[in-house]
VOBA-1610 file (N, C-alpha, C; in pm, whole numbers, padded with zeros to 5 digits, always signed):
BEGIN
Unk+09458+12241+10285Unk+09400+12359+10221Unk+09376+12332+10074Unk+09273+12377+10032Unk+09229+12349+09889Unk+09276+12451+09782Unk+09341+12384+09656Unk+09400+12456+09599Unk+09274+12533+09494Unk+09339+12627+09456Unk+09208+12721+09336Unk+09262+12663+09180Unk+09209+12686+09099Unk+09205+12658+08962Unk+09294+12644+08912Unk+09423+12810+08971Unk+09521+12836+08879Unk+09597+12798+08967Unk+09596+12753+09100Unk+09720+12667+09151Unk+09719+12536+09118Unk+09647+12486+09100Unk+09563+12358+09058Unk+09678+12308+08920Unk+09615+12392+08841Unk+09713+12412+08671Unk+09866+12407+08721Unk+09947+12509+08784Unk+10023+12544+08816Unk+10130+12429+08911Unk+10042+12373+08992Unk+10113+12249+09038Unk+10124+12122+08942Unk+10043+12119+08888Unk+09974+12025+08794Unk+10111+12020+08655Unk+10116+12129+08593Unk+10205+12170+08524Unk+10345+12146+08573Unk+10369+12233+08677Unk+10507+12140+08748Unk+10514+12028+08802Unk+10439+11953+08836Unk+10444+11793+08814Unk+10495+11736+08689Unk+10446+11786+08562Unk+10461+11726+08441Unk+10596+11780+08365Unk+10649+11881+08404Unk+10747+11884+08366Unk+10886+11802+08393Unk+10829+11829+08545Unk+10941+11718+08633Unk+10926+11574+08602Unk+10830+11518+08622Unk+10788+11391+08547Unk+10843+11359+08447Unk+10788+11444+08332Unk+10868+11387+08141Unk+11003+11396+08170Unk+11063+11504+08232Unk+11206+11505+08214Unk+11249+11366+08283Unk+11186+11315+08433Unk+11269+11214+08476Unk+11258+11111+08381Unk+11161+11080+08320Unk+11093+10937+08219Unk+11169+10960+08122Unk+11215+11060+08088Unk+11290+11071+07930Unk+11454+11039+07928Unk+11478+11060+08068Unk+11593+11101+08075Unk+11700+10935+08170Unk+11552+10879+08269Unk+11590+10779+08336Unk+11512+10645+08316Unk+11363+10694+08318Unk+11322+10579+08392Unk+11241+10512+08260Unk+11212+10536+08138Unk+11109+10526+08016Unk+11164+10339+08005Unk+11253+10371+07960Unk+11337+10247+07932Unk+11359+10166+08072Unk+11367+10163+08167Unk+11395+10104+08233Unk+11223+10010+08278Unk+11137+10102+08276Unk+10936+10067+08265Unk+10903+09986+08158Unk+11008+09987+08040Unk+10951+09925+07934Unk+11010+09766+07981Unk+11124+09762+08029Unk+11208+09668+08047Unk+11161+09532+08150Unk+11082+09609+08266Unk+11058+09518+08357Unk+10871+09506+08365Unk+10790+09593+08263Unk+10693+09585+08239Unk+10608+09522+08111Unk+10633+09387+08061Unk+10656+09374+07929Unk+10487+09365+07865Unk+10509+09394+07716Unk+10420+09362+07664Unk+10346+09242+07650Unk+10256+09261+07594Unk+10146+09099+07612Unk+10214+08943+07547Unk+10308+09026+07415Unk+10372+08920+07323Unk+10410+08960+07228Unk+10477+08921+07124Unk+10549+08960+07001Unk+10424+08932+06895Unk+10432+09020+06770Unk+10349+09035+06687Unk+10416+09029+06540Unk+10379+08973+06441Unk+10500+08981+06282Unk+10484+09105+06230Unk+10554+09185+06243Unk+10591+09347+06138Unk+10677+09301+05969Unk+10748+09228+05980Unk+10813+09246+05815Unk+10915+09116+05811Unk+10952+09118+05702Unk+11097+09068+05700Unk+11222+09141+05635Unk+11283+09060+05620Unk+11444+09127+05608Unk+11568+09016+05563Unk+11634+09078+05500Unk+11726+08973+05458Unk+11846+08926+05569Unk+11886+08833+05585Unk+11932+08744+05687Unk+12114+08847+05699Unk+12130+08847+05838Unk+12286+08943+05828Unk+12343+08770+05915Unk+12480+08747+05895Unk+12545+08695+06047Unk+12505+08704+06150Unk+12512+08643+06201Unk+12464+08640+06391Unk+12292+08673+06398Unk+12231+08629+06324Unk+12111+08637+06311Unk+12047+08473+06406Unk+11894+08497+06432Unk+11887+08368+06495Unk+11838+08298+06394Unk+11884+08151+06382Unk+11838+08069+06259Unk+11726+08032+06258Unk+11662+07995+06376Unk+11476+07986+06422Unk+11442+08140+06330Unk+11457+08235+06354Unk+11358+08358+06264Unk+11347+08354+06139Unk+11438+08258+06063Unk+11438+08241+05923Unk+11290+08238+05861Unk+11260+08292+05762Unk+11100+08253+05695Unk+11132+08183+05557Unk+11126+08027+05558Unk+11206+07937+05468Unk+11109+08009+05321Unk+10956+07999+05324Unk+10881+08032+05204Unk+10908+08139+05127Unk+11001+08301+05191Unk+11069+08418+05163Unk+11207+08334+05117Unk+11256+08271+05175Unk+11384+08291+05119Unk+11362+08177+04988Unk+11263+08097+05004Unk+11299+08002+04888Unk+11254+08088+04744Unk+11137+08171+04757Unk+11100+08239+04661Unk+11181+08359+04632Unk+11225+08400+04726Unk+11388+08530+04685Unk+11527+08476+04649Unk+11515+08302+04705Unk+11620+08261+04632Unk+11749+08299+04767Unk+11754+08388+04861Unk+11826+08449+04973Unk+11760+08430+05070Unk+11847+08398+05174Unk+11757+08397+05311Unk+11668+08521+05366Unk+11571+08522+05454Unk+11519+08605+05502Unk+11473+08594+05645Unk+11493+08687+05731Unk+11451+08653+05920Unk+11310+08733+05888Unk+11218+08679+05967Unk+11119+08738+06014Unk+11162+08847+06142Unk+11081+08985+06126Unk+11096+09053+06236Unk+10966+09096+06270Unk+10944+09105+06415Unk+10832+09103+06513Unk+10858+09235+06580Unk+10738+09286+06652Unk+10741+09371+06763Unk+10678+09363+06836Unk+10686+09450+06950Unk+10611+09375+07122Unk+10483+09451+07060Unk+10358+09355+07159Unk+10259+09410+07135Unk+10212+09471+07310Unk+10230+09594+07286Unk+10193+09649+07445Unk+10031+09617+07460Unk+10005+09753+07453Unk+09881+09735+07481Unk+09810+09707+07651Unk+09908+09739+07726Unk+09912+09711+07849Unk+09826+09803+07934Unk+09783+09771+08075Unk+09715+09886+08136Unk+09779+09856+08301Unk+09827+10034+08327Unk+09881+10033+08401Unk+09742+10141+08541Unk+09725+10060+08657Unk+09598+10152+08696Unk+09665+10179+08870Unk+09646+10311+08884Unk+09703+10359+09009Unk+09628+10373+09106Unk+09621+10337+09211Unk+09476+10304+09329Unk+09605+10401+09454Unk+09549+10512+09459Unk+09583+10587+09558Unk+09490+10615+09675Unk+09540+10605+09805Unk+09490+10617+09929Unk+09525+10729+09941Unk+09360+10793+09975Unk+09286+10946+10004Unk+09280+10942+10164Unk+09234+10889+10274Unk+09216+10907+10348Unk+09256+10998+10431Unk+09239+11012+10537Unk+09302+11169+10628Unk+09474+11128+10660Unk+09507+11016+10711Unk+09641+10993+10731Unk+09739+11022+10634Unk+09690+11092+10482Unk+09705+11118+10365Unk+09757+11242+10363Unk+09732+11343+10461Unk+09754+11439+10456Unk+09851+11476+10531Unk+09883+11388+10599Unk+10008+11421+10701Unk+10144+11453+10648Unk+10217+11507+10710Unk+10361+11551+10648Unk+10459+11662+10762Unk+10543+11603+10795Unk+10622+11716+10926Unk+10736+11712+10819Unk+10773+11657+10726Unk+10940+11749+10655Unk+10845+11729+10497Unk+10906+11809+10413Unk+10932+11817+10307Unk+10757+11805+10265Unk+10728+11673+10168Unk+10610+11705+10094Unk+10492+11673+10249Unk+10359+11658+10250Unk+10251+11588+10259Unk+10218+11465+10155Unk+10218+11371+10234Unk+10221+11221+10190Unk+10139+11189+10089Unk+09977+11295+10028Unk+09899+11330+09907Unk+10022+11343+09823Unk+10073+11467+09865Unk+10182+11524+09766Unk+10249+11418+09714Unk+10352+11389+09771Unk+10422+11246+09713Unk+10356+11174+09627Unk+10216+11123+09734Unk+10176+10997+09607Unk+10136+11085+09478Unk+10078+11251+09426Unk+10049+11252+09323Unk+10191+11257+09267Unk+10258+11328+09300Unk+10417+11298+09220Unk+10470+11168+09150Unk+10442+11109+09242Unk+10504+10947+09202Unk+10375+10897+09133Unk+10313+10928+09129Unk+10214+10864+09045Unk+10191+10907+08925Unk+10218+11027+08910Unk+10252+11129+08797Unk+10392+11076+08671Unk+10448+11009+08773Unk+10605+10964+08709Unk+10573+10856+08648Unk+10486+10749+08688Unk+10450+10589+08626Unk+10355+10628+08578Unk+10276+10717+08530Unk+10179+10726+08463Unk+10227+10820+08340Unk+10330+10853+08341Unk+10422+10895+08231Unk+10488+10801+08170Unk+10572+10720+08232Unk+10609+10641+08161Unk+10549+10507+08130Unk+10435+10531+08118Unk+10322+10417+08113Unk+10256+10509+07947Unk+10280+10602+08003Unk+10244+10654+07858Unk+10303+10660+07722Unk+10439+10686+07773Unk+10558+10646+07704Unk+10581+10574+07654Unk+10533+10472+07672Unk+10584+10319+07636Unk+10387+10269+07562Unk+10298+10338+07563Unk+10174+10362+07474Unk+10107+10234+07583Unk+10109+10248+07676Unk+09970+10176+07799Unk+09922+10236+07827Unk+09785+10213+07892Unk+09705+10269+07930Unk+09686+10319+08058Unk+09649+10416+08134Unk+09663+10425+08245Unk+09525+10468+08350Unk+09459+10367+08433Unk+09360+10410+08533Unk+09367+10488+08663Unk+09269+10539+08709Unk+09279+10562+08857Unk+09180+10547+08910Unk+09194+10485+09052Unk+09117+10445+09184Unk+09183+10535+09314Unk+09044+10634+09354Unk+09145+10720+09455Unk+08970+10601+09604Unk+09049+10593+09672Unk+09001+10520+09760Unk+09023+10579+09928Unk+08926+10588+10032Unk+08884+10613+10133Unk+08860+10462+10206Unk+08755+10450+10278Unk+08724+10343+10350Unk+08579+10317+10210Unk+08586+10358+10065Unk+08504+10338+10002Unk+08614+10397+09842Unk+08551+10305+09737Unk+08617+10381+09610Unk+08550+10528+09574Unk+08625+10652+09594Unk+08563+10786+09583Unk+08554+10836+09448Unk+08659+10754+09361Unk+08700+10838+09221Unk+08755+10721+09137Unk+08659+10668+08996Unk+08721+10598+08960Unk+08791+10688+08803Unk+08841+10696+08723Unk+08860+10696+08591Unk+08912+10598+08555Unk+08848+10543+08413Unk+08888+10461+08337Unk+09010+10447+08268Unk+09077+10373+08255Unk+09232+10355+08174Unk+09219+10400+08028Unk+09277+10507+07997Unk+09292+10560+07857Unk+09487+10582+07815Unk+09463+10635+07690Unk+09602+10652+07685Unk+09639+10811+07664Unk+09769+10916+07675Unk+09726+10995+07609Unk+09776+11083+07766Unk+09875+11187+07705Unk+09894+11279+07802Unk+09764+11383+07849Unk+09680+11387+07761Unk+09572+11497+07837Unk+09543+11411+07939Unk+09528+11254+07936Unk+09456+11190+07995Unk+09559+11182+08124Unk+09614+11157+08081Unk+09721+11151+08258Unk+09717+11324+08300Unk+09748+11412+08258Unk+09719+11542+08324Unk+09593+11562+08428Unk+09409+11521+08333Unk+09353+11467+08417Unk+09390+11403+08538Unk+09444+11291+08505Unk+09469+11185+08629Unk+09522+11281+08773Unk+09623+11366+08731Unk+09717+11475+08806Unk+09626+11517+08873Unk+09545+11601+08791Unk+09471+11685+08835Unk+09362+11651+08926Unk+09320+11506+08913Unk+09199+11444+08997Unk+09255+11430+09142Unk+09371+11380+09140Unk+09421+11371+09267Unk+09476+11475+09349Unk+09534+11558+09273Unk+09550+11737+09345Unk+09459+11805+09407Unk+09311+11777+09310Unk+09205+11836+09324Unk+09076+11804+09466Unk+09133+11675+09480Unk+09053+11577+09561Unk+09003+11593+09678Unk+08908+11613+09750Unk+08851+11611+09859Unk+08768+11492+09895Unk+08799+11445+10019Unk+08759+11300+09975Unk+08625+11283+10093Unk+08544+11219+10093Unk+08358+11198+10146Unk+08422+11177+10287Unk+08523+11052+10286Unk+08545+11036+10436Unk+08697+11043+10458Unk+08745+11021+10574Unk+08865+11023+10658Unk+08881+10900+10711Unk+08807+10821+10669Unk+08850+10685+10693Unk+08911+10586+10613Unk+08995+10461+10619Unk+09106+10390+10561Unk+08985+10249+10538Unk+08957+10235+10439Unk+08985+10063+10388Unk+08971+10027+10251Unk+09157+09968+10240Unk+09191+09915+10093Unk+09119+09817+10089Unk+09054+09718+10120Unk+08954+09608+10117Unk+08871+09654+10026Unk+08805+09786+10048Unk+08716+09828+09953Unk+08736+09841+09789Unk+08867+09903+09817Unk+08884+09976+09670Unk+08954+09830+09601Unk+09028+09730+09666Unk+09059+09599+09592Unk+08941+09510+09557Unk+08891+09518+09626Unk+08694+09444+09559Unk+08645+09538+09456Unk+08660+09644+09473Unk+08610+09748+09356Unk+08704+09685+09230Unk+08775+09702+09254Unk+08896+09692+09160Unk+08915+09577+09045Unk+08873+09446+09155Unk+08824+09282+09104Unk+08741+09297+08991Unk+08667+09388+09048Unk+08502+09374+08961Unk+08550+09451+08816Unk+08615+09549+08807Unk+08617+09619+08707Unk+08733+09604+08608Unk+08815+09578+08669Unk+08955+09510+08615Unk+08958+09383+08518Unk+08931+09389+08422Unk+08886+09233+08380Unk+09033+09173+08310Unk+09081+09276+08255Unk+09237+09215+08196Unk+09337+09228+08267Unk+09432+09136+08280Unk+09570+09097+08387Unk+09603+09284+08331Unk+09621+09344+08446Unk+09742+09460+08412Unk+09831+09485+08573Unk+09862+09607+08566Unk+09971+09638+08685Unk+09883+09690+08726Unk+09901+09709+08887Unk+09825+09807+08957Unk+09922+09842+09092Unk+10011+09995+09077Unk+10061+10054+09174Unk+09924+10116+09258Unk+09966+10036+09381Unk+09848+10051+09533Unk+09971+10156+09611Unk+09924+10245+09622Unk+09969+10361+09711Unk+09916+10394+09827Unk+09995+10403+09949Unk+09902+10406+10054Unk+10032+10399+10211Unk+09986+10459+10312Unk+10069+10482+10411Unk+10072+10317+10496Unk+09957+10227+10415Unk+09952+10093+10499Unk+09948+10089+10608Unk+09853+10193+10724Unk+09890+10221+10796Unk+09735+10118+10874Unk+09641+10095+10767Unk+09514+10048+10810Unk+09503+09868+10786Unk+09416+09799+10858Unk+09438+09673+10826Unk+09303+09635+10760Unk+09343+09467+10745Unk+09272+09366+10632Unk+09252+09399+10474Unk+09368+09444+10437Unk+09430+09430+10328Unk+09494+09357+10264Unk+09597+09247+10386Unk+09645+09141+10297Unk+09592+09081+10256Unk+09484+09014+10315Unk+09385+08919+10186Unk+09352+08946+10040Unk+09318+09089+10048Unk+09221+09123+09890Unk+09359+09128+09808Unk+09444+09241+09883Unk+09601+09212+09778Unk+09659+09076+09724Unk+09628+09016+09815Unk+09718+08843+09768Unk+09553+08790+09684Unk+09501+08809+09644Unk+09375+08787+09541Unk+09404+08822+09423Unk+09427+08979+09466Unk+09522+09105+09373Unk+09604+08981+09275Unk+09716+08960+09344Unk+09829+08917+09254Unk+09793+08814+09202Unk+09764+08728+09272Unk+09680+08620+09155Unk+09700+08658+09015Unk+09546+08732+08993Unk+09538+08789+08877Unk+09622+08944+08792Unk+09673+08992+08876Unk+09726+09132+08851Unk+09872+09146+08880Unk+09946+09263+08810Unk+10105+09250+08881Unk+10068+09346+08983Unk+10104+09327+09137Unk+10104+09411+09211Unk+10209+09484+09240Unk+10187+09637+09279Unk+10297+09679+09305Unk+10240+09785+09436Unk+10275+09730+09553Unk+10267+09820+09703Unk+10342+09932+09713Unk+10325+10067+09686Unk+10394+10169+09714Unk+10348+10251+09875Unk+10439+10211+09936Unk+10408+10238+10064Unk+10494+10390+10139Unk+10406+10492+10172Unk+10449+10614+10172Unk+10467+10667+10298Unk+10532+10697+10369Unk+10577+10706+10488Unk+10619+10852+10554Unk+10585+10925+10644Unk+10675+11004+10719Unk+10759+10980+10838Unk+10857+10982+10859Unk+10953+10991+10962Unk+10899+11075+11140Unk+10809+11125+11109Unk+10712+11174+11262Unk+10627+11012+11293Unk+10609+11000+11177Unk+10485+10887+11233Unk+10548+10759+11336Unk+10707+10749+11328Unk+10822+10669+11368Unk+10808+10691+11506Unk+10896+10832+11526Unk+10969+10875+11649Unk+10914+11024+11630Unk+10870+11080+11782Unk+10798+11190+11817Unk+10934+11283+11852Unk+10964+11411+11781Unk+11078+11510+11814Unk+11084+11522+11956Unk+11159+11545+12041Unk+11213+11558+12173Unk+11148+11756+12162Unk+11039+11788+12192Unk+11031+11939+12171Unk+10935+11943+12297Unk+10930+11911+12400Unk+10853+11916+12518Unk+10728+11868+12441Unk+10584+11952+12507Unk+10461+11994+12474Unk+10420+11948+12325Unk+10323+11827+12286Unk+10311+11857+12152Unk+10142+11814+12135Unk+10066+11851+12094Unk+09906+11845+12051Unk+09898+11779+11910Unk+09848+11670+11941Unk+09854+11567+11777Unk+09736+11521+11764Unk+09653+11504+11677Unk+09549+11494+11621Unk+09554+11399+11534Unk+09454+11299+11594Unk+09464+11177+11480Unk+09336+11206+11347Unk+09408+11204+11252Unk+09359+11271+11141Unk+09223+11181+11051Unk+09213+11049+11086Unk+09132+10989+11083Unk+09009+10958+11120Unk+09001+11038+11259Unk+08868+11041+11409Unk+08898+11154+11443Unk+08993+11264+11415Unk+08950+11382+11463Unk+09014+11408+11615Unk+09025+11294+11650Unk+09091+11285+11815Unk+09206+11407+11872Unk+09203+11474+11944Unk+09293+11570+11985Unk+09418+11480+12110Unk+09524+11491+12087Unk+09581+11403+12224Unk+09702+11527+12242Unk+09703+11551+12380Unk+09856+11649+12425Unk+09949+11547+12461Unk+10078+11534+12412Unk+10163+11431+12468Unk+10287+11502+12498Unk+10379+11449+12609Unk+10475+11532+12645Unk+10602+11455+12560Unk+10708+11456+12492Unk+10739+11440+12424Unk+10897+11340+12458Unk+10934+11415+12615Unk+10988+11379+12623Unk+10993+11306+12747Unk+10880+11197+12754Unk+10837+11152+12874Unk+10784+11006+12781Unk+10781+10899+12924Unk+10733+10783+12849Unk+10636+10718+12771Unk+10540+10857+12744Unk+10409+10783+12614Unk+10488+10827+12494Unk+10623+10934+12535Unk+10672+10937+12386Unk+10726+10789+12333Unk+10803+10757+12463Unk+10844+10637+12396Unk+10793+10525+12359Unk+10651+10472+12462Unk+10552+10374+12414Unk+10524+10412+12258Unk+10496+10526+12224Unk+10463+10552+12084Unk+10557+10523+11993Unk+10689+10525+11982Unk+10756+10511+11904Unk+10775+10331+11903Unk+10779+10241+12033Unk+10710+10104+12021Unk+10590+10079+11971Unk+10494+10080+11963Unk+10373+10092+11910Unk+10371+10090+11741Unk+10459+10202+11714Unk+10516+10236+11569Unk+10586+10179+11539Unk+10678+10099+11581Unk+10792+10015+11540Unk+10742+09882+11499Unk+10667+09849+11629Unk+10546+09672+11612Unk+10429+09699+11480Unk+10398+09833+11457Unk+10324+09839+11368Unk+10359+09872+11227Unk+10501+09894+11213Unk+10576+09916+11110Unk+10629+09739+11095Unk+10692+09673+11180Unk+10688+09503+11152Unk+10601+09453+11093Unk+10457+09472+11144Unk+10351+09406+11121Unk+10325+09425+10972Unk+10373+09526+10949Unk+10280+09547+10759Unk+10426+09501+10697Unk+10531+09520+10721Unk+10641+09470+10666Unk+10666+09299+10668Unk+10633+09225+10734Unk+10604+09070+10719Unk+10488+09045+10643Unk+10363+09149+10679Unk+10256+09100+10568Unk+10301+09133+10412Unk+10379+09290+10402Unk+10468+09273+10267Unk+10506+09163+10200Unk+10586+09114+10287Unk+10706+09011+10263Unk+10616+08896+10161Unk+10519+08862+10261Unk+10397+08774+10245Unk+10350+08730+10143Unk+10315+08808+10090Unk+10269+08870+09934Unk+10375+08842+09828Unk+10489+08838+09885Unk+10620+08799+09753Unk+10564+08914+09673Unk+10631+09022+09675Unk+10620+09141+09551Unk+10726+09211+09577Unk+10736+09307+09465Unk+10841+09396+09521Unk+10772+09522+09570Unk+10824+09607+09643Unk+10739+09701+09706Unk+10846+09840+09698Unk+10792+09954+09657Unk+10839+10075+09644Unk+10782+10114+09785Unk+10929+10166+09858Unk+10912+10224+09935Unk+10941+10370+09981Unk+10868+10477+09992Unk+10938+10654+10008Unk+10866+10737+10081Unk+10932+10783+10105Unk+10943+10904+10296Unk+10924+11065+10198Unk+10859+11104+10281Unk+10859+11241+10252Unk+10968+11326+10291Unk+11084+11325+10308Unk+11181+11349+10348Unk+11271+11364+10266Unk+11275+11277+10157Unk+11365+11151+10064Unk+11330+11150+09938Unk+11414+11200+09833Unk+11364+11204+09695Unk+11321+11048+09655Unk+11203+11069+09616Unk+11130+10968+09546Unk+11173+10886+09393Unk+11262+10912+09393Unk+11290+10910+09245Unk+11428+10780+09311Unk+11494+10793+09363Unk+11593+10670+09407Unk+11519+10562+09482Unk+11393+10533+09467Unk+11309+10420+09538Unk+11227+10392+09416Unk+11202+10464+09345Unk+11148+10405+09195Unk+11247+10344+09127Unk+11403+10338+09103Unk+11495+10320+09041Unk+11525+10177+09124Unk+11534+10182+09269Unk+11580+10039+09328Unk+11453+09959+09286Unk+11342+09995+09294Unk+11235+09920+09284Unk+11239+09830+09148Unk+11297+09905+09003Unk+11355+09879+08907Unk+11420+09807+08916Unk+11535+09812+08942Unk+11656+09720+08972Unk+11605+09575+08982Unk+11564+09616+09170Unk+11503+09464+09219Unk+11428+09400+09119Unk+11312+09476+09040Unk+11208+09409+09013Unk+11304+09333+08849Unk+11404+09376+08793Unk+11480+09340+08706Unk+11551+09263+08696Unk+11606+09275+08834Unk+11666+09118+08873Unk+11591+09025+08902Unk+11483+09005+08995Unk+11368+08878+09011Unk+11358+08821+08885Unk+11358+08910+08770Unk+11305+08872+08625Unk+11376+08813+08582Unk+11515+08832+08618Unk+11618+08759+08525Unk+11663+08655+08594Unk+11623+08643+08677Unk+11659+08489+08798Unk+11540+08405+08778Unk+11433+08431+08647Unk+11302+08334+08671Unk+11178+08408+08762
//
């Protein structure tokens, strides 16, 4: 159902509250940490304390002050962080808690805060079986509110799935190494190729969004499911054996994208609509903090 103007604002607004508070409070510092800037830049000097490093010394300052002096530097960000969210109809699904849209604008709302936070830039690619919505990477909370709002707002041309598209889109327009959180239920194929292209040049980051129906079908007799992609109507009895072929089916097809994961060597945020989102951004942290510090 399509939201109106002032629900629009209204969700939009409570996104951002919830957002700054988590970034301010958890995650700002932890984004700056495992997302680094391009390189160090010279800001000033300073007179030399103990435990200083003897490489920062600036011999031409201290010989003319007569006292030592360290050079001090700061990171140069300048970074661009661009969020490629999957629109498609499987997008809309949701049996507990949010709809799987929902989630991804939330969580996307959260790294695009603290992308702001830390003064990067932030894009969006909302993608179908075609790129539907691009905006350009700017910096600047109006500009991420936008971002909110594009994806809340969204009605998308088709109901069909291919990230192939929006990662060739993406090639072309992307010209400087940045991050790019790919959001998406991964539920569609020939994606691993363009992604492992992806990383090459880009840090990838697979946020893969999931409901717990799409697994295992509730034991409730009688159920009418509609594949949201083709429109397809199917009655299945629930507690009879196409329930259970389905939940095989789902299991081999939950393997299948999880080895092509693997594949890719990345770290991958993973969250259920079920399941606060905010403890899968934090492990994702972690992991991605440790890889860093092991090389």
């Amino acid at each position: 159902m399509a939201l109106n103007t002032a629900e629009l604002f209204k969700k939009a607004k409570k996104i951002e509250i919830a957002s700054r508070r988590l970034v301010d409070e958890t995650l700002a510092g932890q984004y700056h940490s495992v997302f680094k800037g391009r390189g160090l830049i010279f800001s000033d000097v300073r007179p030399y304390y103990p435990g200083d490093d003897v490489r920062a010394i600036d011999w031409n300052i201290t010989a003319r002050m007569n006292a030592p002096h360290v050079k001090q530097f700061i990171e140069e960000r300048d970074r661009t962080v661009n969020l490629m969210i999957d629109m498609s109809a499987s997008e809309y699904f949701g049996s507990q808690g949010s709809v799987k849209r929902e989630l991804a604008a939330e969580l996307a709302a959260v790294v695009a805060f603290s992308a702001i936070k830390n003064n990067d830039r932030v894009g969006l690619y909302i993608v179908t079986d075609k790129v539907e919505r691009y905006v350009p990477p700017k910096k600047g909370r109006r500009h991420v509110l936008r971002v909110i709002g594009e994806i809340l707002a969204f009605k998308p041309q088709s109901r069909a799935t291919d990230l192939a598209k929006g990662l060739d889109f993406f090639a072309k327009v992307a010209r400087r190494r940045s991050v790019l959180f790919l959001v998406s239920d991964f539920l569609s194929e020939g994606w691993e190729q363009p992604m492992k292209i992806a990383r090459q040049r880009h840090e990838l980051v697979p946020v893969v969004v999931s409901d717990p129906m799409e697994q295992v079908l509730p034991k409730v007799g009688l159920l009418l499911l509609e594949d949201l992609e083709t429109g397809q109507l199917v009655e299945v009895d629930t507690t009879s054996r196409v329930a259970r072929d389905f939940a095989k089916r789902a299991q081999s097809q939950a393997m299948i994208r999880e080895q092509a994961l693997r594949r890719l060597n990345v770290d991958v945020v993973k969250v259920f609509t079920n399941e606060p989102y905010v403890d899968a951004l934090i492990a994702f942290f972690r992991a991605r903090a440790k890889r860093m510090a092991h090389g």
